[in-house]
Structures are given as structure tokens and as C-alpha cells.
N, C-alpha and C positions, 0 to 999 in steps of 0.2 A: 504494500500500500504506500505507496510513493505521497510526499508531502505532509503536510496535518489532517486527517478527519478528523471533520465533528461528530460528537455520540448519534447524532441524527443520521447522519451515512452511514456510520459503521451498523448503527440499528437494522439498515436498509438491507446491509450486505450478511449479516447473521441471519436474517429474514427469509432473506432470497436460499442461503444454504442449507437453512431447516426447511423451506419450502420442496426444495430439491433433492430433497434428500441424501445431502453433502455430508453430515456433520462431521462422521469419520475419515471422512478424504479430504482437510482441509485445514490448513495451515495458514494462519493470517500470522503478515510479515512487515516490521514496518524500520524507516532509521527513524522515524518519528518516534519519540518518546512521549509526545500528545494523543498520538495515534493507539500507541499500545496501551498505554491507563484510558483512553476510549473502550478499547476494546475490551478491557480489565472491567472495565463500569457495566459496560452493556451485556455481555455475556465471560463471563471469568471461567467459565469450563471451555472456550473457544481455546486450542492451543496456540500458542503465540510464539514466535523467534523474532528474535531482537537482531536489525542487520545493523552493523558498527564496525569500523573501519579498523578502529584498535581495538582490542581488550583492555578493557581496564584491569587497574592494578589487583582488585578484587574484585573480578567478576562474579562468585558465586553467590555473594551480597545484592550486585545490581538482578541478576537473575532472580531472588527471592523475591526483593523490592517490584521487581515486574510482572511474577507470576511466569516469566517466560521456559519454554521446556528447553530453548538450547537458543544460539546466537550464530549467528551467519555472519562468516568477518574473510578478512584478505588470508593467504596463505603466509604471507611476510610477519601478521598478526600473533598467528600460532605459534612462533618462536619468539615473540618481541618480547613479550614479557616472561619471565622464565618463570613456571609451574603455573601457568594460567589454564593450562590446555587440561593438565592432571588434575588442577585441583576441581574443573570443570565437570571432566568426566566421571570423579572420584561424587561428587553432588550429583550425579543423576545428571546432568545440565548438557545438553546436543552441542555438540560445536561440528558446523558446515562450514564450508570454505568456498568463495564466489569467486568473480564467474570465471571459472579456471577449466579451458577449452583444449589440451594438448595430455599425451599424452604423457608425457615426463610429470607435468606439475601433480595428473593424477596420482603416479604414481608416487610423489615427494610427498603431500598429505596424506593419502594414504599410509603409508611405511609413519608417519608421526601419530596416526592412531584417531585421526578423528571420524568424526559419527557420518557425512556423508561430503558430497560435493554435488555444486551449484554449477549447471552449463548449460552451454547454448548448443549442446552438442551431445541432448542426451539418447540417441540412438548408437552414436559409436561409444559413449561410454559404458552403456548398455550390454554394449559386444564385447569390449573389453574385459568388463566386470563378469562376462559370463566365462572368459575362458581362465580369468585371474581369482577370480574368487566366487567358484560355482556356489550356488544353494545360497546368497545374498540377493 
């Protein structure tokens, strides 16, 4: 969800995904920190990932504060701060890596342990993942 929504859109868009019968497939994602206490307001059992450029120095703090299930951030991110990524995972807390389109990078977050990857290029990762790591 690019920008700020107000709790009246986000309403709209929780709406539309219990109308449709979304709820389980469906990941609202924001850098907006207005956006995600929106979404916190209006339905707090929606899952939420926090997209943020850096990790903060304790993350597993802003994650509780958010209610967020894991944080979508740069690959550069994952090493920046040191034990950001363990103390992440070690809290139950998702850490994804965007939008990272090659193979190498797959494999470089990968090999660090995090929980998925963010592309524009998800049919060859697709392929990838099916010959690198079958039954995922």
C-alpha cells in the first residue's frame, strides 16, 4: 500500500477481501507507518509486513509496536545491523528481502536465512526454488 491511507480506505480494502473471500491469501504491506496503525485500527487480525529500507537497531520492539508478522527491507539491510536478522527470526518476526530479480542475490539471502524474497520475477524464481529447495 504505497503512501498514507486513511482508516476509510483501508476499511474499503479489508471489505473488498472478506467480500472475496481473500482473508487467508492476503498480506497488506505498507512503508507507511500511518498506513499500518490504519490497518492495526480497522482490522488487527489482517497480517501486516512493514516495508523499511533499514532495520532498525531493534527491530523486534518496532515489530510488536506494529503488530507486524515480518518486515520486507533491502538485502544490504540484512547485514547492516548485526543480529537484526536472528534476533528477528528468533521472535517469530518474517524478514523478506525486495525486489531482488537475479539469480546470485537469490541465492546470497537465501544462504543468510531469511523467510522469503520479493521479485519481479516470480516465475523463474519459482523454477529455481523448485530445483534448489524442492517441497518449499
Amino acid at each position: 500500500m504505497k503512501a498514507d491511507w486513511r482508516v476509510e480506505e483501508i476499511r474499503r480494502v479489508v471489505d473488498l477481501v472478506e467480500r472475496h473471500g481473500l482473508r487467508g491469501r492476503v498480506v497488506l504491506q505498507s512503508f507507511s507507518l500511518e498506513t499500518l496503525f490504519a490497518v492495526q485500527q480497522v482490522s488487527p487480525t489482517t497480517p501486516r509486513i512493514m516495508l523499511i529500507r533499514e532495520l532498525p537497531a531493534e527491530p523486534v520492539a518496532l515489530g510488536e509496536r506494529l503488530g507486524v508478522i515480518g518486515f520486507g527491507t533491502t538485502a544490504a539491510s540484512v547485514t547492516a545491523v548485526p543480529g537484526a536478522l536472528e534476533a528477528l527470526l528468533e521472535a517469530g518476526v518474517a524478514v523478506l528481502c525486495y525486489t531482488l530479480n537475479t539469480h546470485e542475490t537469490w541465492q546470497d539471502v537465501s544462504e543468510l536465512g531469511v523467510d522469503g524474497i520479493i521479485t519481479d520475477q516470480p516465475s523463474e524464481l519459482d523454477e529455481r526454488l523448485a530445483v534448489t529447495a524442492p517441497g518449499t
